[in-house]
C-alpha positions in Angstrom: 47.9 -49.1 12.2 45.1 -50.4 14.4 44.9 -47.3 16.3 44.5 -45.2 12.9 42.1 -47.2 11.6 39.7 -47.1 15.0 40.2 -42.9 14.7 38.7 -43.6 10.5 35.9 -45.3 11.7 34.7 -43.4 14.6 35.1 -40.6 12.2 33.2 -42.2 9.8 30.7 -42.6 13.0 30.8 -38.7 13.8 30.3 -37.8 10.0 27.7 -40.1 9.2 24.9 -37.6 10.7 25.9 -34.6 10.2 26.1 -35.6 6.7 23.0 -37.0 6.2 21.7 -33.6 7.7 23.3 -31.4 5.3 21.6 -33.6 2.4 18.5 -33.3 4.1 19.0 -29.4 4.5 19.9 -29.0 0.7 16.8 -31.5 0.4 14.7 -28.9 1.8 15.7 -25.9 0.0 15.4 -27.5 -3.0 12.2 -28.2 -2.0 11.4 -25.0 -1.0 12.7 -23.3 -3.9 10.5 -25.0 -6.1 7.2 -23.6 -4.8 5.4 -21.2 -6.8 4.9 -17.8 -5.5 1.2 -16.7 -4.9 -1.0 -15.7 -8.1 -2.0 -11.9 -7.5 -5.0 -10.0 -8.8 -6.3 -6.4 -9.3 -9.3 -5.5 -9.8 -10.2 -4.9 -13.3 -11.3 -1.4 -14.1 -12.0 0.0 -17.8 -13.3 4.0 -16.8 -10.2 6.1 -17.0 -10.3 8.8 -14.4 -12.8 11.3 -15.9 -11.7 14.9 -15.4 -15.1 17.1 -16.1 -14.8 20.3 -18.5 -16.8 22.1 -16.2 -17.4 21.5 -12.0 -19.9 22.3 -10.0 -19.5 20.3 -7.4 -16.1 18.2 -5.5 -16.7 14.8 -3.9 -13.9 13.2 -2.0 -13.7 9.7 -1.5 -12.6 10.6 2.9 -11.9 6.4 3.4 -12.8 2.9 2.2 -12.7 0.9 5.7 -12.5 -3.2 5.6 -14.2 -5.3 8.1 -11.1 -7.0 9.7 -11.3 -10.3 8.4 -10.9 -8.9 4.5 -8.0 -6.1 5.6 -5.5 -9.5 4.5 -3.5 -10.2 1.4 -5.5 -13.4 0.6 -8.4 -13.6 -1.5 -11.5 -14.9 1.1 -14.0 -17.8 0.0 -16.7 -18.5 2.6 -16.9 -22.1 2.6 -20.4 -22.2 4.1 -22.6 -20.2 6.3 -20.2 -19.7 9.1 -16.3 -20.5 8.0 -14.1 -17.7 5.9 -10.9 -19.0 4.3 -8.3 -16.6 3.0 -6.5 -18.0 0.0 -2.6 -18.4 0.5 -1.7 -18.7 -3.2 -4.0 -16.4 -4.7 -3.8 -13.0 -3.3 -4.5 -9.3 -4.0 -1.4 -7.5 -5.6 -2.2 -4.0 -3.6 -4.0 -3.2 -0.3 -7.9 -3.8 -1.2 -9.0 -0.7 0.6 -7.1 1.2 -2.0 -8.2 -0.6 -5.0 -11.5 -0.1 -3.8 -11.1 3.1 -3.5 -9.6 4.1 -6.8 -12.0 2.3 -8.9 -15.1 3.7 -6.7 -13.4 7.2 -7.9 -13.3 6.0 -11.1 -16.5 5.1 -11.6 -18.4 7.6 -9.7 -16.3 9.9 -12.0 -17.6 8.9 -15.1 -21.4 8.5 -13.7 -21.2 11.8 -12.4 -19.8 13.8 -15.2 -20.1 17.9 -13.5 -18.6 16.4 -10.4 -14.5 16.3 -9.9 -14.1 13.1 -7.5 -10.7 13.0 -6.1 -9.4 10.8 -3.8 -8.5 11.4 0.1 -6.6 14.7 1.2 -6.8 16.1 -2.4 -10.2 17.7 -2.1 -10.8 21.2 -1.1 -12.5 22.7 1.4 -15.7 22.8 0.2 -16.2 19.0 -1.3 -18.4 16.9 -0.2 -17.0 13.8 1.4 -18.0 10.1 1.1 -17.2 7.0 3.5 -17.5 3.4 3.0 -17.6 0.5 5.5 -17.2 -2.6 3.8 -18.5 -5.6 5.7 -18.1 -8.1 2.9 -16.3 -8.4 -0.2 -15.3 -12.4 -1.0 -16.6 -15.4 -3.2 -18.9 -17.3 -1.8 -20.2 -21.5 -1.7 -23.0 -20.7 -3.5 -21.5 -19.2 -6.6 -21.9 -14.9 -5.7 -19.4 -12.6 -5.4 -21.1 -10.2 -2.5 -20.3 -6.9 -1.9 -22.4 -4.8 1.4 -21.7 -2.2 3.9 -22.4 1.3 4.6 -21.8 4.3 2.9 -22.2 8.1 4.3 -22.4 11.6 2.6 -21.3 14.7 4.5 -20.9 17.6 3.9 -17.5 20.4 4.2 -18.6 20.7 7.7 -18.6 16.7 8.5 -22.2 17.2 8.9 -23.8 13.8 7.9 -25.9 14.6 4.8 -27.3 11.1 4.0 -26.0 7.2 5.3 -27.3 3.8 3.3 -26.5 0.0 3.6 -25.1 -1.1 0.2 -25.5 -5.1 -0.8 -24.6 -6.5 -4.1 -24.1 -9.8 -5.5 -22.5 -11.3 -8.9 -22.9 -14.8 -10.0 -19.3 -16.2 -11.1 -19.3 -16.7 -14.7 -17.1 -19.8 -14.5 -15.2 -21.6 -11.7 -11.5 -20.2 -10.0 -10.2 -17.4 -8.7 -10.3 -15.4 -11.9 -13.8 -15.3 -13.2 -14.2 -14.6 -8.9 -12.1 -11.5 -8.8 -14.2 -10.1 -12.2 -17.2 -11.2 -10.5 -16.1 -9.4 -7.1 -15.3 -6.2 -9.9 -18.7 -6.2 -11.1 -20.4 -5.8 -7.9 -18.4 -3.2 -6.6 -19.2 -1.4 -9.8 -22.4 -1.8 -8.7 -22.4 -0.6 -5.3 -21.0 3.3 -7.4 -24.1 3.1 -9.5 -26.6 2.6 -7.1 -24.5 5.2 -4.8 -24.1 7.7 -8.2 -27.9 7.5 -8.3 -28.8 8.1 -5.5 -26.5 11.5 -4.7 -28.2 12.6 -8.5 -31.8 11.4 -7.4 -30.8 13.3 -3.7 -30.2 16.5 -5.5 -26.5 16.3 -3.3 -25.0 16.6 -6.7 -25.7 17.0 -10.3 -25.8 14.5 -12.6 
């Protein structure tokens, strides 16, 4: 009976830790388990693709290129003049580059209303083609939403036609990551007027 009971207790001994680990695992996971997922965003847009009655002209939107730092899932906050911070629980529900790019379409569309503006590869061979470097495109300390780069015009023949800096900003109508991601909308919406003119104003296309 003595020799059982030392076997129980250096059981007990051996048990002791790897039970307390196993509570501490399913500690854990329950712990993990109960974090929220990430809040994601889209870009708002209200043109619906304009489809003209008559063309005389077919622009194709060739690439919408992000500076490195904003090709990421989180939203990014510049914190001050020199530090960028990606958000980890609010991010964008599709690649930016292609929301970018559809609601740049979109909105050159219904500026431009002769003009059939199709996305890449679904031009033909005599559109015109547009590219956009985008340099910046987050919220920033100061309240804006700022939008810049470069945009370029060329022609069927990748000849370039006409190249421009682009730089918006949008004062956030309220604090958080909503009223940021409509304020990031509306100067991107921007950046297609002020290109839309400028092709009309050009004579590159008609109005």
């Amino acid at each position: 009976m003595i020799y059982k009971g030392k076997k129980t207790t250096q059981w007990a001994q051996c048990a002791r830790p790897a039970l307390l680990a196993l509570l501490l695992g399913l500690l854990l996971g329950a712990c993990a388990s109960s974090v929220s997922p990430p809040t994601r965003y889209v870009l708002p847009s209200v043109n619906q693709h304009h489809v003209p009655k008559s063309t005389k002209a077919e622009l194709n939107i060739n690439s919408v290129r992000l500076a490195h730092y904003l090709d990421v899932d989180g939203i990014i906050m510049q914190l001050d003049d020199i530090e960028m911070r990606e958000a980890r629980e609010h991010q964008w529900a599709e690649g930016l580059n292609r929301q970018l790019a559809r609601n740049l379409r979109d909105d050159l569309a219904a500026a431009l209303k002769e003009v059939q503006v199709v996305n890449s590869n679904a031009g033909s061979d005599n559109a015109f083609m547009l590219r956009l470097d985008v340099d910046e495109f987050h919220g920033r300390y100061d309240g804006y939403a700022v939008a810049s780069g470069q945009w370029q015009l060329r022609d069927a023949q990748n000849k370039l036609l006409h190249v421009e800096r682009f730089q918006t900003r949008t004062a956030l109508k309220d604090d958080g990551y909503p009223a940021l991601v409509r304020a990031l909308s509306q100067s991107w919406k921007n950046v297609a007027a002020d290109i839309a003119s400028t092709l009309t104003q050009k004579g590159y296309l008609p109005q």
